[in-house]
C-alpha positions as a printed NumPy array, in Angstrom:
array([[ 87.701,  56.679, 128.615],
       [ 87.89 ,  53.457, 131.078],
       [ 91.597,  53.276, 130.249],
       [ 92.373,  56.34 , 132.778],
       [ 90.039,  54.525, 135.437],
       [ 93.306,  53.151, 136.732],
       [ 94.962,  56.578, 136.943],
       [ 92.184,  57.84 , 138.505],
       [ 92.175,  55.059, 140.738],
       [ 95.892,  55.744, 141.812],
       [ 95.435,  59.076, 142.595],
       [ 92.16 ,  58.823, 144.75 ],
       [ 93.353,  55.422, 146.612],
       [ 96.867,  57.835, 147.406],
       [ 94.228,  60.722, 148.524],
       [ 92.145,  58.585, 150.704],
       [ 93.959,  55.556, 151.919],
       [ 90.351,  53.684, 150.777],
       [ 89.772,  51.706, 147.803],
       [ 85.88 ,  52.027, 148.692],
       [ 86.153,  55.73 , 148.55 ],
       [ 88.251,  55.827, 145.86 ],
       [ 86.434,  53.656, 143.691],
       [ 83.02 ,  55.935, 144.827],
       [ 84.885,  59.038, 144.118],
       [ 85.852,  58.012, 140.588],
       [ 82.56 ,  56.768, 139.993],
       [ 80.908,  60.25 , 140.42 ],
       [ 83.752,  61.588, 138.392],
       [ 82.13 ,  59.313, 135.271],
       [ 78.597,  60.022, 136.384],
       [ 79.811,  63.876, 135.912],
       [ 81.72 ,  63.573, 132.657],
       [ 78.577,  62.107, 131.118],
       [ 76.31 ,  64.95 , 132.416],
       [ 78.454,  67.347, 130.749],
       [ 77.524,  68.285, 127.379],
       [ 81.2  ,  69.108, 126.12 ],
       [ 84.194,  68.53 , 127.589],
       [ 87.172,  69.286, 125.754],
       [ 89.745,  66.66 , 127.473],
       [ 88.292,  63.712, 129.171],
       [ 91.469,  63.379, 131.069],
       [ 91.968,  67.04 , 132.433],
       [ 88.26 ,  66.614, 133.515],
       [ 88.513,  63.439, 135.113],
       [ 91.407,  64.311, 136.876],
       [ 89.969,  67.366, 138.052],
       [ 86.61 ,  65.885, 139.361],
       [ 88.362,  62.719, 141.196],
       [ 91.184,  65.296, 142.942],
       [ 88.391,  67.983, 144.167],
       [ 85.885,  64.978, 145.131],
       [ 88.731,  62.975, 146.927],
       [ 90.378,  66.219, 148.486],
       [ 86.396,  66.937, 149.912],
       [ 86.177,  63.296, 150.902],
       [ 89.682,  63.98 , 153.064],
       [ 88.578,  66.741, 154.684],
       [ 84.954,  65.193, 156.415],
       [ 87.053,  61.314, 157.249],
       [ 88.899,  63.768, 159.118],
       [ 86.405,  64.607, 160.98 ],
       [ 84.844,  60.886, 161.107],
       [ 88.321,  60.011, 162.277],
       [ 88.322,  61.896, 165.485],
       [ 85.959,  59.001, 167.017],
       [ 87.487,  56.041, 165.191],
       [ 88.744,  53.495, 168.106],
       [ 92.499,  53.213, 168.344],
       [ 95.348,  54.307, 165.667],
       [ 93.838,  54.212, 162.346],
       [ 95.938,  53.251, 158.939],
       [ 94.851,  53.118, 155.334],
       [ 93.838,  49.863, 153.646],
       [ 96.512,  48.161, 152.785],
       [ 97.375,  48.111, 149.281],
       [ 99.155,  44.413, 148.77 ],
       [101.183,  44.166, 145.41 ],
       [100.128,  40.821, 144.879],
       [ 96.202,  41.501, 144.887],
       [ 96.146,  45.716, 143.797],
       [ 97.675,  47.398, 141.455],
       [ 97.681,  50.813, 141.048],
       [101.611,  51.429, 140.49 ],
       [101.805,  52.64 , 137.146],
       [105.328,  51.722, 136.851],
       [107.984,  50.638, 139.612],
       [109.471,  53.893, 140.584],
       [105.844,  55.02 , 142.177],
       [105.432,  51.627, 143.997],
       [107.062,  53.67 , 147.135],
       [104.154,  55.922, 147.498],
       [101.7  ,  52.993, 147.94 ],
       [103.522,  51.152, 151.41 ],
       [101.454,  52.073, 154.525],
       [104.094,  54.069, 156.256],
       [104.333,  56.378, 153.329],
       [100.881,  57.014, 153.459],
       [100.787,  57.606, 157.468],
       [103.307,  60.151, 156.384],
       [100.685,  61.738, 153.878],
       [ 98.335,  62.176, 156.94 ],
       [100.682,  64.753, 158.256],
       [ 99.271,  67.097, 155.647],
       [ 96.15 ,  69.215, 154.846],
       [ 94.481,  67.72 , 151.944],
       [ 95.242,  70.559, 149.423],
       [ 99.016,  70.242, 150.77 ],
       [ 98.343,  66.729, 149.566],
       [ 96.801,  66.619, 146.733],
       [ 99.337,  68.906, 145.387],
       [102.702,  66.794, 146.543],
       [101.174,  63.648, 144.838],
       [ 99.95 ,  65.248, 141.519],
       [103.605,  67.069, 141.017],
       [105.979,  64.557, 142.77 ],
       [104.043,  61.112, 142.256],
       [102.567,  61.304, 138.912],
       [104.598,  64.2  , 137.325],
       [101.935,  67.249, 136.913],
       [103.111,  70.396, 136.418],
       [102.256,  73.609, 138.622],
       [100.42 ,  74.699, 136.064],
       [ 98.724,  71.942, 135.497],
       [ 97.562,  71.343, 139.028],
       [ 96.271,  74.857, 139.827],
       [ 93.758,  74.072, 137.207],
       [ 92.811,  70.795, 139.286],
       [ 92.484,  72.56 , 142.486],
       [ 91.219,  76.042, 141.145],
       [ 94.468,  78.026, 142.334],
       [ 97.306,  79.665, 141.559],
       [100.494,  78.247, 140.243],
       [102.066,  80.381, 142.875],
       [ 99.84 ,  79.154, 145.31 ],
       [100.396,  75.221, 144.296],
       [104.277,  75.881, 144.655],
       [103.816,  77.201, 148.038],
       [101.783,  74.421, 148.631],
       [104.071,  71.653, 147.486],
       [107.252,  73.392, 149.525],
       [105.329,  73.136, 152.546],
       [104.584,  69.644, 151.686],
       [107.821,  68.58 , 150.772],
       [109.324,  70.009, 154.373],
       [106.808,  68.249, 156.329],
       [107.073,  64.457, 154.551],
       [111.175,  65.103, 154.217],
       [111.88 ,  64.532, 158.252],
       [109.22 ,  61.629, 158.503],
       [109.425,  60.046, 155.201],
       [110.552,  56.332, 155.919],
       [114.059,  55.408, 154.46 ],
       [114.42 ,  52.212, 152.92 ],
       [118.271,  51.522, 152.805],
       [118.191,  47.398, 152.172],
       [117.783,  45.807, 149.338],
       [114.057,  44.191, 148.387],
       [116.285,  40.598, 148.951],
       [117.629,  42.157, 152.495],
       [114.331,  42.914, 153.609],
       [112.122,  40.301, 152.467],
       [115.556,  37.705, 154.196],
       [114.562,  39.925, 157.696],
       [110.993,  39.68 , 157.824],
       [111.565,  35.781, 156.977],
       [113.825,  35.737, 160.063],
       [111.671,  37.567, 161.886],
       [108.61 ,  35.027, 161.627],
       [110.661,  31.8  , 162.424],
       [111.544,  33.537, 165.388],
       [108.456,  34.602, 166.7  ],
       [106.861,  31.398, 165.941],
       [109.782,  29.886, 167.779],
       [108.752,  32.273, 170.245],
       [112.724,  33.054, 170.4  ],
       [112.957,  36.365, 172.186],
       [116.561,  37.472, 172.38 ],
       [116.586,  36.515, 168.489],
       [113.236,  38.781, 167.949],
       [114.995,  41.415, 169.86 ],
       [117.617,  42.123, 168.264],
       [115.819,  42.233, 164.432],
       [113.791,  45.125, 165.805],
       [115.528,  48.723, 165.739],
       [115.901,  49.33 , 169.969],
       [113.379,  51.784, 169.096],
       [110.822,  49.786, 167.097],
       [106.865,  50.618, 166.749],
       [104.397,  48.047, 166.423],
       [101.15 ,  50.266, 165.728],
       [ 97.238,  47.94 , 165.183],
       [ 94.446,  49.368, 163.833],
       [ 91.416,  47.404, 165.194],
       [ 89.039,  49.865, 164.651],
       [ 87.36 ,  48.404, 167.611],
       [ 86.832,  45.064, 166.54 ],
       [ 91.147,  43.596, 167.578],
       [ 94.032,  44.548, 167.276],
       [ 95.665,  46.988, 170.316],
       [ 94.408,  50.149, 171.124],
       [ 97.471,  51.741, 171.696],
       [101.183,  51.633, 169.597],
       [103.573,  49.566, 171.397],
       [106.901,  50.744, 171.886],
       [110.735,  49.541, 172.407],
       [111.623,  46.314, 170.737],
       [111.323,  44.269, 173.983],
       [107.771,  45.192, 174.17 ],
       [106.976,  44.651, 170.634],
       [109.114,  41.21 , 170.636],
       [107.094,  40.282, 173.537],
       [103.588,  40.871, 172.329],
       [104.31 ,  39.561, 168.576],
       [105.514,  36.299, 170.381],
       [101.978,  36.699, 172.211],
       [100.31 ,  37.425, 168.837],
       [102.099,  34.244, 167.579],
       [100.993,  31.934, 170.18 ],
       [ 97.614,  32.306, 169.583],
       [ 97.449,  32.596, 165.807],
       [ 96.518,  28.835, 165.962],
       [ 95.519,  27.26 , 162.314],
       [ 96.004,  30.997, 160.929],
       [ 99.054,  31.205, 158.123],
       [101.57 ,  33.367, 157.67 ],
       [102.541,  34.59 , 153.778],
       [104.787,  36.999, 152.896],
       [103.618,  39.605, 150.811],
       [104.691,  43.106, 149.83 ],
       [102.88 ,  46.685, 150.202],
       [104.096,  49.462, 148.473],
       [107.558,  47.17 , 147.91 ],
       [108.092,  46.816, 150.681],
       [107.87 ,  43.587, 152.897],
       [104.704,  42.542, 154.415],
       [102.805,  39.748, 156.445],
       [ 99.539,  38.23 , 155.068],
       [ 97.853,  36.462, 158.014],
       [ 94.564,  34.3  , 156.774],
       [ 92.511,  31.885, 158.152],
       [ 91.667,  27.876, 156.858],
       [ 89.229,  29.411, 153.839],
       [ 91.866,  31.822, 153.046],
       [ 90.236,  35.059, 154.683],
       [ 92.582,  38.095, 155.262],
       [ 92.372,  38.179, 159.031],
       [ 95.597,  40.739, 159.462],
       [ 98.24 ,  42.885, 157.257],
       [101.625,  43.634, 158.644],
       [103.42 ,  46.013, 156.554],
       [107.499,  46.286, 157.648],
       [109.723,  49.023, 157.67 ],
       [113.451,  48.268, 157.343],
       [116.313,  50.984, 158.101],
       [119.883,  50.31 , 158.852],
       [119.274,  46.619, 158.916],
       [116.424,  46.34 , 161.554],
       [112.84 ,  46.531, 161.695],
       [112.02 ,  49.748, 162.6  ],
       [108.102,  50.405, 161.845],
       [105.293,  47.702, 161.72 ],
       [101.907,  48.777, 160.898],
       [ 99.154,  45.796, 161.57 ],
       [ 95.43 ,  46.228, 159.875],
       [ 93.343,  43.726, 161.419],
       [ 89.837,  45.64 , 160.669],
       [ 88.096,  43.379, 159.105],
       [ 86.165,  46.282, 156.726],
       [ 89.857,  47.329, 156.15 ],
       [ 90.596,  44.033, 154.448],
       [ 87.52 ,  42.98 , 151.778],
       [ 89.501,  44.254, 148.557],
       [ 91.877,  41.224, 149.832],
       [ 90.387,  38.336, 148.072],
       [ 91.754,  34.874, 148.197],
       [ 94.949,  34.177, 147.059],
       [ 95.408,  33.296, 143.597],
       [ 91.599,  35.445, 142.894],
       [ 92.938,  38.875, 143.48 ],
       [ 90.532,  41.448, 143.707],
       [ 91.43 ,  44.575, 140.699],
       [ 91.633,  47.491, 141.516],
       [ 92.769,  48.701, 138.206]])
């Protein structure tokens, strides 16, 4: 039964934007199975436990969130030290901006858009999950659908295109080049930190002279930090770490149309301890 811990894992990290919570969530899933006498399939059970638990779990960091300091984002989930894509095509639903998307709706909505259009479940299939009608999860996933469909991110360059622009975009920040910086960003660019109190910017920034100016700020006093590119979800990212190779920051990039549009920074240090050194990455499944 440890082989579906990493299914388990993928659906609960999707539902929570945690790997602490997920990996708690799964772990009372386990603790249940083995409490229960008979359980016809493992799997269905599992499944069951980890989507009610994490859809629970949802609804009360809700209500923790309401006093979190500044934006908040979910751990970032960096290809190169997680994985929980079960195969390529579902890499998408792991970059940060998809899951900021995810926050738009009510956990049930959610639960039910990543069980039928992330890992396949049927209707059926799912209202036994959740405890509700087939009807019900349909209605559910249309509603879901309609809200993620005008805010889902759209990522229209090639991996090489992408990864070649966020390359650009470093030398010339650290050249402190503004005009160059400027015109990589989309006119309309976001640069959104989640500090949780403890760095980072309390507020988005917005307009790509803005963000040029304070990621040639950011630059300047990064110091005898380093700068790796990584990926999140696929998609182009920034790995910032310090002399013993602590994860200080994650940038995660969006790319539309040939500029950088989105760029989500988690520099909350609790946000960042399933990031182990490189080359000693930390499993997640």
């Amino acid at each position: 039964m440890e082989e579906l811990r990493p299914l388990l894992l993928s659906i609960a990290y999707r539902m929570l934007g945690s790997f602490g919570d997920a990996e708690d969530v799964v772990q009372e899933a386990y603790l249940r199975l083995h409490r229960e006498d008979q359980v016809e399939s493992p799997k269905a059970f599992l499944t069951m436990v980890t989507t009610r638990l994490a859809i629970d779990q949802l609804r009360s960091a809700r209500r923790q969130r309401e006093t979190y300091l500044g934006p908040w984002l979910p751990e970032p989930a960096v290809d190169e030290y997680v994985d929980l894509a079960d195969r390529a095509a579902l890499s998408d639903s792991l970059s940060t901006a998809f899951l900021v998307v995810l926050e738009r709706l009510s956990p049930d909505q959610r639960a039910v858009f990543l069980l039928c259009d992330v890992f396949g479940y049927s209707y059926d299939e799912v209202a036994g999950i959740i405890a509700k009608t087939p009807a019900a999860c349909r209605q559910l996933a249309v509603r879901a659908r309609r809200r993620i469909a005008d805010n889902r991110p759209r990522y229209d360059a090639s991996p090489q295109e992408r990864d070649e622009l966020v390359r650009r975009f470093v030398a010339a920040a650290e050249d402190g080049e503004l005009d160059a910086l400027v015109d990589l960003l989309a006119p309309d660019a976001t640069f959104t930190g989640d500090g949780g109190g403890k760095g980072g910017f309390p507020r988005p920034v917005h307009g790509a002279g803005n963000v040029a100016r304070m990621l040639i700020g950011a630059f300047g006093k990064f110091g005898d930090l380093t700068v790796e590119g990584v990926h999140v979800g696929g998609q182009p990212a920034l790995r910032i770490h310090d002399p013993a190779d602590r994860t200080i920051a994650i940038w995660s990039f969006v790319v539309t149309e040939g500029r950088i549009t989105t760029i989500h920074g988690v520099v909350n240090p609790d946000k960042l301890t399933h990031l182990g050194p490189s080359g000693h990455p930390h499993d997640h499944g």
